[in-house]
C-alpha positions as CSV (number, residue, x, y, z in Angstrom):
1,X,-32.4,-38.4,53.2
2,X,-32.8,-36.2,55.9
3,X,-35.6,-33.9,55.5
4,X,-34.6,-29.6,56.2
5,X,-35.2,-28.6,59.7
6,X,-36.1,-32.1,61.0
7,X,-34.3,-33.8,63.7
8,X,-32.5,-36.9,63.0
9,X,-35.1,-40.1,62.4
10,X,-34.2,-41.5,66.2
11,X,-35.5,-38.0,67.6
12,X,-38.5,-37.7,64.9
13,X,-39.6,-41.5,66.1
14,X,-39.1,-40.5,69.9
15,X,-41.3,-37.2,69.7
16,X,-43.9,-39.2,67.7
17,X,-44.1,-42.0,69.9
18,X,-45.0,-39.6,72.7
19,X,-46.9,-37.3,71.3
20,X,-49.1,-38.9,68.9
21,X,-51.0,-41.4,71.2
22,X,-51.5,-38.4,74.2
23,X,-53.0,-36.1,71.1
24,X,-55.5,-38.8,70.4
25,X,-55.7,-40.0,73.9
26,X,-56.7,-36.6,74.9
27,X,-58.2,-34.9,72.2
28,X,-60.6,-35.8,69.2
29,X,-59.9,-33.8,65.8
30,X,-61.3,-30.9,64.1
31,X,-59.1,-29.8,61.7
32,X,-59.8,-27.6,58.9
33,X,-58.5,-26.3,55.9
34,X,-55.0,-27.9,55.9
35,X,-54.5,-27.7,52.0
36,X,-53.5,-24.3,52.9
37,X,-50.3,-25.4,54.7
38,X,-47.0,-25.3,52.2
39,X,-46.0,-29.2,52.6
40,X,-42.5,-27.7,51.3
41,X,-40.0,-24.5,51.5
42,X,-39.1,-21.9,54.7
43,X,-42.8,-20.8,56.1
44,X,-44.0,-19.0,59.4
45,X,-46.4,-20.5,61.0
46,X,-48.1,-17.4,63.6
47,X,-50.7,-18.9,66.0
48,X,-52.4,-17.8,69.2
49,X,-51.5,-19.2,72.5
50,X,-54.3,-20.8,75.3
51,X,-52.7,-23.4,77.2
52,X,-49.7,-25.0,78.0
53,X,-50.7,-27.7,76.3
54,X,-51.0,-25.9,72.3
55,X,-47.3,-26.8,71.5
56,X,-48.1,-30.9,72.0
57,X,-51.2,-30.9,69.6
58,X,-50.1,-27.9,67.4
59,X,-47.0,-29.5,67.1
60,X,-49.1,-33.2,65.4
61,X,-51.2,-31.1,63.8
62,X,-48.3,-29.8,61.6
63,X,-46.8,-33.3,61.4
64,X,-49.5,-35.3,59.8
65,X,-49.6,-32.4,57.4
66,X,-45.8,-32.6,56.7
67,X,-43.9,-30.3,58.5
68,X,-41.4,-30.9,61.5
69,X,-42.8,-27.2,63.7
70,X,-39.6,-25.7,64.6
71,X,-40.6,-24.2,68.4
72,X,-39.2,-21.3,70.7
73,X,-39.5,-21.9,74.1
74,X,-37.9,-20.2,77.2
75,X,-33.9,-20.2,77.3
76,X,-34.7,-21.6,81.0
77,X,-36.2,-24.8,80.0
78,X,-32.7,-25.8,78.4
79,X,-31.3,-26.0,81.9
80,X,-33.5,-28.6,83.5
81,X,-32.3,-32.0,83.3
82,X,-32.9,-34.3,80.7
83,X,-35.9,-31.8,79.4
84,X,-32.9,-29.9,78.0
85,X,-30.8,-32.1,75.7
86,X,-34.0,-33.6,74.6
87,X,-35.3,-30.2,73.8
88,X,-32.0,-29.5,71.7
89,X,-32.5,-33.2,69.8
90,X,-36.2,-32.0,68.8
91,X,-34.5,-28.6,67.2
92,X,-36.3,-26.5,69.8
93,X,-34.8,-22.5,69.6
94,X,-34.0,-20.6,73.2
95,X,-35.3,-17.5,73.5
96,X,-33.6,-15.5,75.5
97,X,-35.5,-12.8,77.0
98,X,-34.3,-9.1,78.9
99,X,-30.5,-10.2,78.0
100,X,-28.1,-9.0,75.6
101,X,-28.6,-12.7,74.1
102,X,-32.3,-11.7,73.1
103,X,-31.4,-11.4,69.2
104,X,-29.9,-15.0,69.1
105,X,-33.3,-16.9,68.5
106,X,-34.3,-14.7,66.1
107,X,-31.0,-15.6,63.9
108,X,-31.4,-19.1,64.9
109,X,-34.7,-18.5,63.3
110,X,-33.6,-17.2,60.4
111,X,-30.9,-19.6,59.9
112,X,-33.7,-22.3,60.2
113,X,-36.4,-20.8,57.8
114,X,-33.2,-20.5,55.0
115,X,-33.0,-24.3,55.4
116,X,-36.9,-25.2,54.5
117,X,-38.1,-25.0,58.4
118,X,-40.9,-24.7,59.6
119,X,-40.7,-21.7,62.2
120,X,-43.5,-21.5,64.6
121,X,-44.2,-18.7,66.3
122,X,-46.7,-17.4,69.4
123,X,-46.6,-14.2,68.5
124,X,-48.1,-13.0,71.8
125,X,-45.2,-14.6,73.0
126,X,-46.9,-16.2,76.4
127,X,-50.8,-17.6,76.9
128,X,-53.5,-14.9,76.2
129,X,-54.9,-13.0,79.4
130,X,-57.8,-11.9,77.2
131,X,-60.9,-12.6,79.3
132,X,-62.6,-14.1,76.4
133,X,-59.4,-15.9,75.1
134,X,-58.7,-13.7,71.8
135,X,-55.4,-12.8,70.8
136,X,-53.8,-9.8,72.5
137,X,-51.1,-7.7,70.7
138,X,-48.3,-9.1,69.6
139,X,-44.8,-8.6,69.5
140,X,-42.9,-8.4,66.8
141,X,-40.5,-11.1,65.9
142,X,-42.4,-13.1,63.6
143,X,-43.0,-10.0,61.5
144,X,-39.9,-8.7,61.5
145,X,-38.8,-12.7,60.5
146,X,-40.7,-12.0,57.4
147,X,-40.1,-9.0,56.4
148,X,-36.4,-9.5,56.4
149,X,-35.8,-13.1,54.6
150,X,-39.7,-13.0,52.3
151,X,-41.0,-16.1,54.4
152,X,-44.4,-16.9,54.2
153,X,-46.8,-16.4,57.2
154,X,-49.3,-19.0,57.4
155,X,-52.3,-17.9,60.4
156,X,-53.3,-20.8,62.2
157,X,-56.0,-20.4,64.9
158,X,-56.9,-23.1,67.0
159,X,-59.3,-23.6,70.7
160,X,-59.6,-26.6,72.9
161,X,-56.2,-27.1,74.8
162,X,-57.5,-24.3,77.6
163,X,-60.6,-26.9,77.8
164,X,-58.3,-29.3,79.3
165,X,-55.6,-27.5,81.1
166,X,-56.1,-23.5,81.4
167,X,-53.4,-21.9,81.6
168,X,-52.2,-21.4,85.2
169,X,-53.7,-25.0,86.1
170,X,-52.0,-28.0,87.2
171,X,-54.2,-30.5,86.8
172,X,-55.4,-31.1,83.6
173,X,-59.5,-31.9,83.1
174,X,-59.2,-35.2,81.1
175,X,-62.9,-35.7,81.2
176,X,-65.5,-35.7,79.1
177,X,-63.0,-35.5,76.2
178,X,-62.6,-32.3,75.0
179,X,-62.5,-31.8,71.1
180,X,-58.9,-29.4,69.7
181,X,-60.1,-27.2,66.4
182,X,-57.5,-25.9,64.0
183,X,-58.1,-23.8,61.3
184,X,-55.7,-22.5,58.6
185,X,-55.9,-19.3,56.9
186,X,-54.5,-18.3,53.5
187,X,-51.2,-16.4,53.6
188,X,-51.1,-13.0,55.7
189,X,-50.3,-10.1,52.8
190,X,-47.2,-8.3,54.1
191,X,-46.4,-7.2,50.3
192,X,-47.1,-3.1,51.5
193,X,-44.6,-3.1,53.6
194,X,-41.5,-4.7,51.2
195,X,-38.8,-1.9,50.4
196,X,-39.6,-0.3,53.8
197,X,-37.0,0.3,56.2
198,X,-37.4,-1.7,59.6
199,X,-38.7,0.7,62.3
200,X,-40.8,0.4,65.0
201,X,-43.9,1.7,63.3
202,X,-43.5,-0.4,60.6
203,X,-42.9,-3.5,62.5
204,X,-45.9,-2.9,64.6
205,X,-48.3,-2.6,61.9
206,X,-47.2,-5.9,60.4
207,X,-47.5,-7.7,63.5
208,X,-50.8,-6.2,63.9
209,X,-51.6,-7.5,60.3
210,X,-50.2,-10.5,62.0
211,X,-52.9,-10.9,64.7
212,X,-55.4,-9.8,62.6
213,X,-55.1,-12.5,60.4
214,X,-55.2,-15.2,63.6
215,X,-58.3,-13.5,65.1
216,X,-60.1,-13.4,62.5
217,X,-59.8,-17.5,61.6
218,X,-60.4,-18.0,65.3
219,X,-63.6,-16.2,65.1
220,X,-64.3,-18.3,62.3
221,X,-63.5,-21.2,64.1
222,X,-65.9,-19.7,67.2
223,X,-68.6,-19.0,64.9
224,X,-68.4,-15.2,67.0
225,X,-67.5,-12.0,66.5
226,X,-63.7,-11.0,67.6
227,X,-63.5,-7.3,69.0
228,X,-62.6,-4.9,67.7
229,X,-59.1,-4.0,69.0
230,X,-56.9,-6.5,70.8
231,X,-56.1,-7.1,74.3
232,X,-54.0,-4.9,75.0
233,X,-50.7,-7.0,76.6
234,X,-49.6,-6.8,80.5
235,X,-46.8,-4.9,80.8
236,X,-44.3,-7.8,82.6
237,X,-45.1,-10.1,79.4
């Protein structure tokens, strides 16, 4: 029986196939504290962006724990040949950015999370351009996801990927191999902000409740101390 918000098996066995042997070719495993992932039901999952590369090994991460990570990606990659089709097979969501189509992945979103999906979400919505990687500010889709349909928001922080291909490279650095750490925090409290009406203010704070809840596993993960404010977003992102 088909599982909700999974591809059909064919797709499920093509996307392993490729992805799980260039996770462990590339990577070795640290991952921590994955009882905290629902293995069942509609969830958010909100993690921070490094590399070009986080979708591939986020993306086994959540399936060896059980979940089939429903991604948004770029409307544009949807037009390039063969990536496109393939990308629809996978259940990949376009997000459509600056047109009057910019509300359609967050319905598709919330059609998917009714279903028992997995959403994932970057909430910074593009690769950090925090000099010291932490998460900058986010937007506010994956909040406003929430708050509207109850969903769950599960933090995930993980480092590594930017060890092997930073973002803006081309090449990546295959060599020594680099080691990809993943930890899961316990669900981000939203509760304050239920029976309040959408507006800006409000959907700002719980995005910022958002990334605090990233930062602060990733400076668990880092063993350091995250700053105290964000980074503060450019303003073409």
């Amino acid at each position: 029986m088909r599982r909700p918000g999974w591809p059909s098996r064919f797709w499920v066995a093509f996307a392993v196939a490729i992805v799980k042997p260039i996770s462990w070719l590339l990577v070795r495993k640290d991952w921590r504290r994955s009882d905290r992932l629902p293995r069942t039901g509609g969830i958010i999952v909100a993690t921070n962006h490094l590399s070009w590369l986080d979708p591939i090994l986020i993306s086994h991460f959540l399936y060896n724990n059980g979940r089939w990570p429903v991604i948004l990606a770029k409307s544009g990659l949807f037009s390039v040949p063969l990536l496109g089709p393939l990308l629809r097979a996978l259940q990949v969501i376009p997000v459509y950015r600056g047109s009057s189509d910019a509300g359609r992945s967050l319905e598709e979103s919330r059609r998917r999370f009714a279903a028992g999906a997995c959403v994932m979400f970057y909430p910074e919505g593009t690769c950090t351009r925090d000099p010291d990687l932490w998460p900058m500010e986010g937007k506010t889709g994956a909040a406003r996801l929430a708050l509207e349909t109850g969903a769950t928001v599960i933090p995930v922080a993980h480092g590594g990927a930017q060890e092997i291909l930073p973002y803006g490279a081309r090449r990546p650095r295959l060599l020594p191999r680099k080691t990809f750490r993943v930890l899961t925090g316990p669900p981000v409290d939203l509760s304050k902000y239920q029976g309040q009406p959408l507006q800006a203010d409000v959907l700002r704070s719980a995005t910022a409740d958002i990334m605090s809840a990233i930062t602060a596993q990733l400076a668990e993960l880092r063993g350091e101390k995250a700053p105290k404010a964000p980074f503060k977003r450019p303003s073409d992102n």
